[in-house]
N, C-alpha and C positions, 0 to 999 in steps of 0.2 A: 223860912224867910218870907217876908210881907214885900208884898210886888204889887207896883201901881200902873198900867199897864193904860197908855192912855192911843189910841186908836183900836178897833176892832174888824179892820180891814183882813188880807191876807198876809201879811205879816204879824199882825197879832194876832190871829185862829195859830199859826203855824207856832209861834213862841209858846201859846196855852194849852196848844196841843203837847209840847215837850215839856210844859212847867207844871200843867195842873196836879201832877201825882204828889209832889215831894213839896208843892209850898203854896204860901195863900194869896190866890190874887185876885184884886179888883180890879175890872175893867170898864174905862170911860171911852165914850161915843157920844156922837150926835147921832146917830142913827138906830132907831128905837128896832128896826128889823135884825140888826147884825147882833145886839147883845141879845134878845130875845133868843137867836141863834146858838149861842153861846152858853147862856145859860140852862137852855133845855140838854145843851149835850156834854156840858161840863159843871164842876161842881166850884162855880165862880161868882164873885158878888158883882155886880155889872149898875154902874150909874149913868144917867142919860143925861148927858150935857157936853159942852166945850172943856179940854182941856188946859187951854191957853186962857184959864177964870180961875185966879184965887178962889173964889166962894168952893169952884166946884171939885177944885186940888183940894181943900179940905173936906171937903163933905165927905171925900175918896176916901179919905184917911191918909193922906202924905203924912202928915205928923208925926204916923206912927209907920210907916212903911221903911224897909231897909233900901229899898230899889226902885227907881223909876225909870219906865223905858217910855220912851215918844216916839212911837213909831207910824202914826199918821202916813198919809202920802203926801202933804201939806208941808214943806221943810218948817215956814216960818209959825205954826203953830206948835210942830216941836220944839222949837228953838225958845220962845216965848214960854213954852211949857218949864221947857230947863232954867229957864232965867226965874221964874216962879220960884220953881220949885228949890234951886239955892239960897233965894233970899227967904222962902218961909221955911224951910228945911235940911240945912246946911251940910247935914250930916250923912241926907241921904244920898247914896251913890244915884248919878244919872248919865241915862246912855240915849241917845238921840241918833237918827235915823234921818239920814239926809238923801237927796237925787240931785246933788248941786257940789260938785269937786269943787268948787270956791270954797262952799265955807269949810268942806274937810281943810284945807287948804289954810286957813283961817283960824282953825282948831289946833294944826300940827303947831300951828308958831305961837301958839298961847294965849289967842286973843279972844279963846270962849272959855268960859268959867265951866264946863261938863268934863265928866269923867271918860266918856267915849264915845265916839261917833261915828258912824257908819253909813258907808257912800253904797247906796243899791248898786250903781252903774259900775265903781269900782271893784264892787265884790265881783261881777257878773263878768265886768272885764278879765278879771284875771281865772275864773272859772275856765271861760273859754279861753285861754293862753296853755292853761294849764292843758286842756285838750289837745289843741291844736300840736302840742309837744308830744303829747303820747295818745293817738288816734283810736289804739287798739284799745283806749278805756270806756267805760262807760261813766265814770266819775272818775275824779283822780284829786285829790288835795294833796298839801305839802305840811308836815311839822319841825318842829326845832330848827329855826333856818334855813326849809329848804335841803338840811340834812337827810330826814325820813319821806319818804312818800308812801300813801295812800293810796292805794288804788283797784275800782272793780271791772272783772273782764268776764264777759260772756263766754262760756265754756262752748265753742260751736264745732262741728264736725268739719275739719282743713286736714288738706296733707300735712302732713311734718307735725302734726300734734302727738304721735305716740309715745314721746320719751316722756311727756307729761299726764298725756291724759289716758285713765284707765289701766295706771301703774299706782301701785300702794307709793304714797308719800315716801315713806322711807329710801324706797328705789327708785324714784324717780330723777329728774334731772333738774331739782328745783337750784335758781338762780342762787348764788351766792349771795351774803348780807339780806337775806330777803326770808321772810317767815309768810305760811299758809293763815292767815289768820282766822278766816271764816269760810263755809262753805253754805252757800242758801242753797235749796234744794226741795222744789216743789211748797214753799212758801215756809221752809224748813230750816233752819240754821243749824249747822252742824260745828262744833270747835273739832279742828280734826286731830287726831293721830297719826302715827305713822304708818299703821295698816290703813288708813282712809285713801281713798282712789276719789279723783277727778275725773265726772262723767257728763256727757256731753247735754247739755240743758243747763251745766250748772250755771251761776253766779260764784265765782271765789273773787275774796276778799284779801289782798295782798298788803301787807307790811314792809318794806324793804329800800334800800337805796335809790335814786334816781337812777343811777346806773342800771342795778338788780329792775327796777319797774320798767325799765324799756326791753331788759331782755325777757321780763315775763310775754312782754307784748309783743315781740318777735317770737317765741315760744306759741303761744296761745292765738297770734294770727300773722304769718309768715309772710305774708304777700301784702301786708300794708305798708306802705311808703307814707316818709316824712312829709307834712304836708307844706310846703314852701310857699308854694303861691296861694293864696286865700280872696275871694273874693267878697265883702261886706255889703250887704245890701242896710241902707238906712245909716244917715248920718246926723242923726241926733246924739243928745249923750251918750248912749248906752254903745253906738257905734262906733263915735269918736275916743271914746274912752278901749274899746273893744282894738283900734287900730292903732293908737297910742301904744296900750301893751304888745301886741305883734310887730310892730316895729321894735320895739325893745328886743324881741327878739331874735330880729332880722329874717323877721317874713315879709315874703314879697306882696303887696297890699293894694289892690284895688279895691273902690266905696262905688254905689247907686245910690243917687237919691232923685228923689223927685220933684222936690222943692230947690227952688235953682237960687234962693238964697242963702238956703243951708248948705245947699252945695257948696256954694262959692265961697262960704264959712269952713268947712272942711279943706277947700282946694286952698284956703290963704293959710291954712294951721299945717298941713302936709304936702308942703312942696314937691315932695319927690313921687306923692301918692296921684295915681292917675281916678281923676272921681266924674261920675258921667251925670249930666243932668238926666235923668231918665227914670221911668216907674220899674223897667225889670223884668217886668210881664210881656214885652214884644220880640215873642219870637227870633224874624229879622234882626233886631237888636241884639240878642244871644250870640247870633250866629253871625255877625258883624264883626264884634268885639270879640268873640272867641270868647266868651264866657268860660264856655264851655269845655278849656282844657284848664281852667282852675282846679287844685286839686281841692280846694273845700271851697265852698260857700258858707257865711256867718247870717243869719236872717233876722234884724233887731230891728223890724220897725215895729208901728209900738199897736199895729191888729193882728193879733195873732189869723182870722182866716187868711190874710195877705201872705202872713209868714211860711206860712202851710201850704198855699197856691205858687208862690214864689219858688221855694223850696223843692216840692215836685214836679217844676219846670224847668229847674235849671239841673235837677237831675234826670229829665229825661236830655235835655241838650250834653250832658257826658258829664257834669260835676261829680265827684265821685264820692267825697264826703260832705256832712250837710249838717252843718249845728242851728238849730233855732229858738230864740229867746222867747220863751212865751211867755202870758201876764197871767192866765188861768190856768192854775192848780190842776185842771181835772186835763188841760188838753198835751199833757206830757203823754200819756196814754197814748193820747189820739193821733200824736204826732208818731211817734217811735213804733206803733204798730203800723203804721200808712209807710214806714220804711223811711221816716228821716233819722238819720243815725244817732244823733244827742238833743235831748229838750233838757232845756236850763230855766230853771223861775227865777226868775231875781229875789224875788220874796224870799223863796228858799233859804237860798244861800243867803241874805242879809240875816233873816232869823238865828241860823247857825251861828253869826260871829256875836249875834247879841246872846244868847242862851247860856252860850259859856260862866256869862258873867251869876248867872245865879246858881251856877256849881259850887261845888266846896272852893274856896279861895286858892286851894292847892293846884287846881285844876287855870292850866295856861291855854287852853285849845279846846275844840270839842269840834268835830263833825259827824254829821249826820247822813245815815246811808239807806236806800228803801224807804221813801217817807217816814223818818225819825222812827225805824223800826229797832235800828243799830245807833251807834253810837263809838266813834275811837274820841279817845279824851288822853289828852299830857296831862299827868298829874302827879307831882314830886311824893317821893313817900318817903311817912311818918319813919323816927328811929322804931317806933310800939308798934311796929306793922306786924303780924302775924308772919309776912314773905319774908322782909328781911334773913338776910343771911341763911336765905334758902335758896340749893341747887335750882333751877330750871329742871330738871328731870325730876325732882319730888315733889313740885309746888302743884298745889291742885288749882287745878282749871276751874270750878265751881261757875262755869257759863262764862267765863271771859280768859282773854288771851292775851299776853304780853309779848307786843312783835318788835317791840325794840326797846332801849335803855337810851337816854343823854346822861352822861357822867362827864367832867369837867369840859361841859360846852361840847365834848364830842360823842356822835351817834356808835352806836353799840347794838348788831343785831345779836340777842343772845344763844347760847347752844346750850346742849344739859350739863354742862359742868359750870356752868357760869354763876355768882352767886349776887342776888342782889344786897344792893345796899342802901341805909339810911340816906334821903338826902336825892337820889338818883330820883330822874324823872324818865316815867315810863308809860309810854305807847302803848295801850291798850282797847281790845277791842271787844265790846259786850252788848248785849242787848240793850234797850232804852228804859228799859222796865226793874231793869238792875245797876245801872250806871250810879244810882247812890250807894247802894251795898258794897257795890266794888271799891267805891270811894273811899267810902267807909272803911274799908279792909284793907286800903293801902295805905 
């Protein structure tokens, strides 16, 4: 596939980081340092200009490209970009990358001519909702409605882990509707077997029901409780959108912010929501408000060192859980080892929802696990498939894993008698290096 790929920020390194293998793209920028970047470490054609310039969409090669992403930080020069690019190139699909729920907003009800559109704030929102439901993950996504879930859990040394860990698969007490789907293991991925044993460093990788994902998470960390009360520091989009969905789920929601207009913008959209004009960092003020019997804090404002100092101050005042939004790639690291329990990039996870789109057409979902080391992809399979109308206990593994089945609209974890079929769409989990062979083969 021909990909036009017009920003070169962190969300477009993160898209060419998962595109460059399997298709061809050019990459446009204003900034002569970031393609330079790109080109020295990938094998990509890179044009120095504005995206939102006929002249410079064609110089690109729109004409001949199957796919255009606008993924800038800029909404209205993506948006300009997509408008472009319908009127000189009609044909080609365009996905635009917005930080403004308006114009998603604007998009659901038909009044923007692009094929898809992607809100940072809302992917990021629901990232951390997704957590905040099942604590004990370190990532967690949803596919087929919410049917399947996703999800990875630190293998750590707790009471009450022996019926899982350190027991051959086959004996152990794994949850019901739920498959082992990957085991990382000293920078190692293992597809397991039934003699394979869960040993404590590991990372596994779980397939299975909402249901099935919460008792992995009771299994694997016993003593963590529902997080109800949540505290959000920063009420800008990415907070406002982040309190938005935890209300949806009827978590108990207090906001800081420091800006007493933004506040007062959050306090008139969340009635019920108690939001303090305040920076977060005064001690006194923790211990005033009782911060500090929140059971998580959410940290989104938008300097990550703030995020980082906030974070390990309101866990020394007793917060017990601590999710923090960062803007820079590398300080997920920096977070999670300093003991903040989840770093989220927005960048990330927007890349992930755009990426999909230049999979095989088959392909309805795709996330990404490990800095896009892994990969689970829904993707319907061919009647010509090789698997078809083959047991689960004879189908080879060949480095990917099939942890669940959607057959008419309903979720199916399979067992070894199960037989696939033409037409089903299946949950699979493989490497990022493989994910077209598997495509390929299903």
């Amino acid at each position: 596939m021909r990909i036009l790929l017009v920003g070169a920020g962190q969300v477009g390194v993160t898209i060419v980081d998962a595109l460059h293998d399997e298709h061809e793209l050019t990459v446009v920028d204003v900034d002569t340092g970031r393609l330079s970047a790109l080109s020295n470490r990938y094998d990509v054609a890179t044009v120095l200009g504005n995206g939102a310039s006929r002249r410079i969409l064609q110089e690109a090669g729109l004409l001949e490209s199957d796919l255009l992403i606008a993924c800038t930080s800029r909404d209205e020069i993506n948006l300009i970009t997509a408008i472009f690019s319908r009127n000189l190139a009609p044909d080609t699909r365009t996905i635009v990358r917005t930080t403004n729920e308006e114009y998603l907003e604007v998009w659901r009800e038909r009044q923007l001519d692009v094929d898809f559109m992607v809100s940072s704030e809302l992917e990021t929102a629901n990232a951390v909702a997704r957590i905040v439901g099942l604590p004990a993950a370190r990532q967690t996504d949803v596919f087929a409605d919410g049917q399947v879930q996703i999800v990875e859990f630190d293998v750590e040394a707790q009471r009450g882990t022996d019926e899982i860990v350190g027991v051959e698969l086959r004996e152990a007490r794994v949850p019901l509707e739920s498959k082992v789907a990957g085991i990382i293991r000293s920078d190692r991925m293992i597809i397991p077997r039934g003699d394979q044993m869960l040993q404590v460093g590991d990372r596994v990788v779980v397939i299975g029901s909402p249901q099935a994902a919460r008792e992995w998470g009771e299994l694997l960390s016993p003593a963590t409780r529902r997080l109800d009360d949540v505290v959000i520091f920063g009420a800008g989009r990415t907070g406002v959108a982040i309190t938005r969905a935890l209300i949806d789920q009827e978590v108990r929601v207090r906001m800081i912010e420091p800006d007493r207009e933004r506040a007062q913008v959050a306090a008139n959209e969340f009635p019920t929501v108690r939001v303090y004009n305040a920076t977060g960092f005064d001690p006194e003020f923790l211990d005033r408000e009782r911060i500090g019997q929140s059971r998580a804090g959410v940290f989104c404002m938008r300097n990550d060192p703030k995020n980082h100092y906030a974070a390990t101050l309101a866990k020394l005042h007793g917060v017990e859980f601590t999710i923090a939004v960062v803007h820079d790639a590398v300080s997920i690291d920096v977070f999670e080892r300093a003991g903040i329990d989840v770093a989220i990039n927005p960048r990330q996870v927007t890349a992930e929802e755009i990426v999909r789109f230049a999979h095989d057409p088959r392909t309805r979902q795709v996330a990404m696990l490990e800095g896009d080391r892994f990969e689970i992809l829904d993707i319907t399979v061919r009647p010509e498939s090789e698997y078809v109308n083959q047991p689960f206990r004879t189908m080879p593994i060949r480095g990917a894993l099939i942890g669940a089945i959607v057959r008419d609209e309903r979720a199916i974890f399979p067992r070894g008698d199960d037989v696939l079929l033409p037409g089903d769409r299946v949950i699979v989990f493989t490497e990022s290096s493989s994910a077209t062979r598997v495509e390929r083969a299903l």
